[in-house]
N, C-alpha and C positions, 0 to 999 in steps of 0.2 A: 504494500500500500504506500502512495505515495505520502508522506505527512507534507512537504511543504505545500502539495497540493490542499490542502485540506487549511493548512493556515492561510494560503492567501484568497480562498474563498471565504475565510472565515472571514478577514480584514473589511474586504467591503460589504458582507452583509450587517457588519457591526457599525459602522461606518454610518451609514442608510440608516440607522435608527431616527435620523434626525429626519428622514423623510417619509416614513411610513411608521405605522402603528408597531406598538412589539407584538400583537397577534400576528403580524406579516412577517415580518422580521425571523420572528422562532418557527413559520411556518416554512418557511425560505431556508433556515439550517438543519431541520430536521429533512427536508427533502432529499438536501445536497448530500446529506451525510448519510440518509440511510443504503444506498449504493453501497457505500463503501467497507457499512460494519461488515461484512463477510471476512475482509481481509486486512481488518484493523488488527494491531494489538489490545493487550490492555493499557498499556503503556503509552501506547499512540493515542488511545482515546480519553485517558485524563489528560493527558501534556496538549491536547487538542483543547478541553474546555477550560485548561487553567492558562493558555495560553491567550485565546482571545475571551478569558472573563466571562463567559457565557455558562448559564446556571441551565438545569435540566428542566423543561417543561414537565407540568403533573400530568398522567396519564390518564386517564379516567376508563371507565367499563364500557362494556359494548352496550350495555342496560341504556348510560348515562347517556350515550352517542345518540341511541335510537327514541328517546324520550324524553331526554330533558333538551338538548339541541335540535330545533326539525329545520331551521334556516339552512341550506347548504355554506351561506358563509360561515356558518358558526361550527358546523359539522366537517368542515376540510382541514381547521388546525388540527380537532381534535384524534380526526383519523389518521391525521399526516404523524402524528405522537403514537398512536396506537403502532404503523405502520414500524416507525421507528422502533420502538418498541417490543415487538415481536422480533423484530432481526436480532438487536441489542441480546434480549432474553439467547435466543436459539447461540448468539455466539459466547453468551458466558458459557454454559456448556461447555461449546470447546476450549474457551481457556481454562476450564474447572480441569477436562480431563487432560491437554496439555500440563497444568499443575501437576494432575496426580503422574503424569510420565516423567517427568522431572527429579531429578533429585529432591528431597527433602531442603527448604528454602525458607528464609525470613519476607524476601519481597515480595514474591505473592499473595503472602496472606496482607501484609499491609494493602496493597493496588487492591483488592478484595475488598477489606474495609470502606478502602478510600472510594473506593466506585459506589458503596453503600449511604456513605453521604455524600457521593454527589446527587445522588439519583435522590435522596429525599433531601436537598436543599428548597424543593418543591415539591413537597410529597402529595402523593396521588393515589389511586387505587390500584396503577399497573405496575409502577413505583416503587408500591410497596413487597406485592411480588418477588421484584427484580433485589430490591434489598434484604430480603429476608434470605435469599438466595444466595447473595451472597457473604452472610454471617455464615451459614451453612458451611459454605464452601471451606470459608474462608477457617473455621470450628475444627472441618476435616484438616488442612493444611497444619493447623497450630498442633493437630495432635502426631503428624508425622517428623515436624520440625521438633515435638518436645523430645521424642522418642528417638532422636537422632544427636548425641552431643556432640557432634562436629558445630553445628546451629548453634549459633549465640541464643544464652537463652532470654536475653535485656530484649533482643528481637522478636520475640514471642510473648514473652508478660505484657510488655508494654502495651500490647494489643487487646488485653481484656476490659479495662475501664470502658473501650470504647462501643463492646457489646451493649452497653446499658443507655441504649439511646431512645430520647423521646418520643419518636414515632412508634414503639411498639408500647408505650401508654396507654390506657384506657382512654384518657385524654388525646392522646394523637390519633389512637383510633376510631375516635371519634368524630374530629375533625376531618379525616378521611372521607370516612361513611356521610358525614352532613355535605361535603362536596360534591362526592357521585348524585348525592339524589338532590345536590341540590337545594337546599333548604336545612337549618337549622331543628334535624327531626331529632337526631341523638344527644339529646340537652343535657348533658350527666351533671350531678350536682359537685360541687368545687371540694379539690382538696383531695376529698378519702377515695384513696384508688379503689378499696376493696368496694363500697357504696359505688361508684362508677362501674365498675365490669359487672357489678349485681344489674344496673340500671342497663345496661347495655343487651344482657345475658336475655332480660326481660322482655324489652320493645322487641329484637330478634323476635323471642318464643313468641308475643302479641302479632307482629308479622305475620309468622309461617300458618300461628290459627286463623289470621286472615285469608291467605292464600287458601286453606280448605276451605273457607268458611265462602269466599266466592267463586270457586271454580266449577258448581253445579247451582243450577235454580234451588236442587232438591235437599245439597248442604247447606245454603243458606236459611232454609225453610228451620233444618236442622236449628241450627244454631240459634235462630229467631221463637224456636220453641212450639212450630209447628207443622212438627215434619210430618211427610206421607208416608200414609199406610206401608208399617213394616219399616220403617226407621223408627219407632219410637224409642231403642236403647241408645243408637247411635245419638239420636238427638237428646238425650240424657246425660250421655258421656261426655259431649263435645260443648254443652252450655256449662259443665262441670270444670271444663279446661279453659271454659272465656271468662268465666266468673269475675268483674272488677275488669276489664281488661277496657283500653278506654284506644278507642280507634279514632281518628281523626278524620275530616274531608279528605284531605289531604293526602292519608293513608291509603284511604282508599279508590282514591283516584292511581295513587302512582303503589297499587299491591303487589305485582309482581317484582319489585326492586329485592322483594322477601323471599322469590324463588330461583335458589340457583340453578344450574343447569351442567355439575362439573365442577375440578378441583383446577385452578388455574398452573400450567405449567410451560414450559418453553415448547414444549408439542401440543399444549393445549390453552395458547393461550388468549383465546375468543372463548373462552367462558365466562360465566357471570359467578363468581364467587365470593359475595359479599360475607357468609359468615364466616370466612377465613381471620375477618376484620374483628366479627365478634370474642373469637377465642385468643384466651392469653396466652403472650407468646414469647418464648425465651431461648436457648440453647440450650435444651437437655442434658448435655455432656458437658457442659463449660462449668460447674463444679467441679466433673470428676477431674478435668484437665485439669485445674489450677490444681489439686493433691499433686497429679503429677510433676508439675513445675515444683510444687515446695520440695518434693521428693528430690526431684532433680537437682534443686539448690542448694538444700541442705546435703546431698549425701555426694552428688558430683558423677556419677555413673551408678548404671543398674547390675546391681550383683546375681549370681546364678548365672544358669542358661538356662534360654530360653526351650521350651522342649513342646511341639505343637500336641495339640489334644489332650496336655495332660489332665489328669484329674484334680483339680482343685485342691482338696482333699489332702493329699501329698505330695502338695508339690514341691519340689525341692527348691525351685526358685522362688513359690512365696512365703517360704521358710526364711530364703537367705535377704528378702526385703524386711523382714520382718526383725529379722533380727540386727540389719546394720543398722535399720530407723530405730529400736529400743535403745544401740548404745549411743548413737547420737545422742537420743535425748536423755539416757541418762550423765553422759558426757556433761552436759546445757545444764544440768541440775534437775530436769524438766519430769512430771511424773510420766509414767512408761503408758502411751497408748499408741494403739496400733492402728486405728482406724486411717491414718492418713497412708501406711503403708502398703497394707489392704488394696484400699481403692487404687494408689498407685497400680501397685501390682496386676489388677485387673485391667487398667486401662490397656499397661504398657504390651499384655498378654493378647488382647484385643486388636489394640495397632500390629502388633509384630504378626499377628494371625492375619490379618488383614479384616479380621469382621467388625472393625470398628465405622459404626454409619456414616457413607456418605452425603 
């Protein structure tokens, strides 16, 4: 890929901001640039947006494109981002599994992060996807670089603080979701995350009993307490799940925004997957990694061999984790627990196996 090509189209459509709208503007870089992600790097393509200063457009859902935008002017940034978007997605991919052909690496997993906020400098719904993605990636990379001490390990720690980023908030997620549809629907009250993802969890569930609730003349009837002949339990059940449940015009003008259709992915990513937005979402294994890292820092290499398939149970090498983390800590003064050498031990038996999740 050419990069200067790429900066000196960047130059005058930046340039031109002083003559057109920024809807034109970002309409006019995502065009030019999506050609090219095929054969970008990762590399080329933040040193591309850090170069001419240009932030990621939000992406929004195919839901959003087809019902809350019906003007074609309004509809061709949108899709021209989706468009992008979709490429962008399918080539992380390939730099995910170039990573993993690579040696064991500190830079990747940074260009991983950093792609992560770049892409939510304007977070969006497709955005979000594409960043959650690349914590992933980026989760797998940290756990072959910790398991490797050639790898600096300053290169790999440093990297965790950055996992804890605002957009996977109840609050971010919410902001998200009030974009796609539009309107200020997911109101969550200030402050207490737990009371926010409750209020979230909620509207969602009020939603989807929407969605049944109008998808037949004869569930609605249900639901309204006067169902035909031979639904009467159904119509029991299903006014016992609406109970208090308080639906708006609103709502039910735009009901289907509560039905997905599909989990969004870089092969699937014209689905409508808005409760991906609802559930809480973190790094499953970004615990267990950091025992590893402490492991690593405190003790300096992994003692034993490694022996595939062994049994737990007796293993020789998480005998001999076990026992060089007790004299550490008794060393330290510290009292003797095992718990951090343990998990160590699993991860590091994990990676070396290769069944640690991609």
């Amino acid at each position: 890929m050419n990069m200067n090509r790429w900066f000196l189209i960047g130059i005058p459509l930046l340039l031109s901001c002083t003559l057109g709208s920024a809807k034109e503007i970002r309409l006019g870089v995502l065009k030019t640039l999506t050609p090219d992600i095929p054969k970008a790097s990762i590399g080329q393509l933040l040193d591309y947006f850090a170069s001419n200063k240009y932030d990621m457009a939000p992406i929004y859902s195919p839901w959003h494109a087809t019902n809350i935008t019906t003007r074609s002017y309004d509809q061709t940034p949108i899709l021209a981002a989706r468009d992008f978007g979709g490429a962008l997605f399918l080539r992380i991919e390939d730099w995910a599994a170039e990573m993993k052909a690579r040696e064991p690496a500190t830079e990747p997993i940074q260009q991983f992060m950093d792609l992560a906020d770049l892409l939510m400098k304007s977070p969006g719904y497709g955005n979000f996807f594409m960043a959650k993605r690349c914590h992933e990636i980026a989760t797998y990379g940290i756990a072959r670089a910790l398991a490797d001490t050639n790898c600096p390990l300053y290169g790999v720690t440093n990297q965790f603080a950055r996992f804890d980023a605002a957009w996977k908030t109840p609050a971010g997620r919410a902001q998200m979701l009030n974009d796609d549809v539009g309107a200020r629907l997911f109101d969550i009250p200030p402050n207490d995350e737990k009371a926010q993802q409750q209020y979230l969890e909620r509207l969602w569930r009020i939603g989807q009993l929407m969605v049944m609730k109008y998808s037949t003349p004869e569930m609605q009837a249900c639901f309204e307490g006067h169902p035909p002949a031979g639904m009467e339990n159904v119509s029991e059940t299903v006014r016992r799940w609406y109970l208090g449940a308080y639906e708006t015009p609103f709502m039910r003008e735009h009901v289907l925004f509560f039905k997905d259709d599909g989990k969004v992915s870089a092969r699937n990513w014209n689905a409508n997957d808005h409760e991906t937005l609802i559930v809480p979402y973190a790094e499953p294994q970004l615990s267990r990694l950091k025992c590893l890292a402490e492991f690593r820092a405190a003790i300096g290499y992994f003692p034993g061999e490694f022996v595939p398939n062994e049994d737990s149970a007796t293993s020789q090498q998480k005998a001999a984790f076990i026992q060089v983390w007790s004299d550490y800590r008794k060393q330290k003064g510290l009292p003797d627990d095992t718990g951090v050498a343990v998990t160590a031990w699993e991860v590091y038996r994990d990676i070396m196996s290769c069944a640690f999740p991609e």
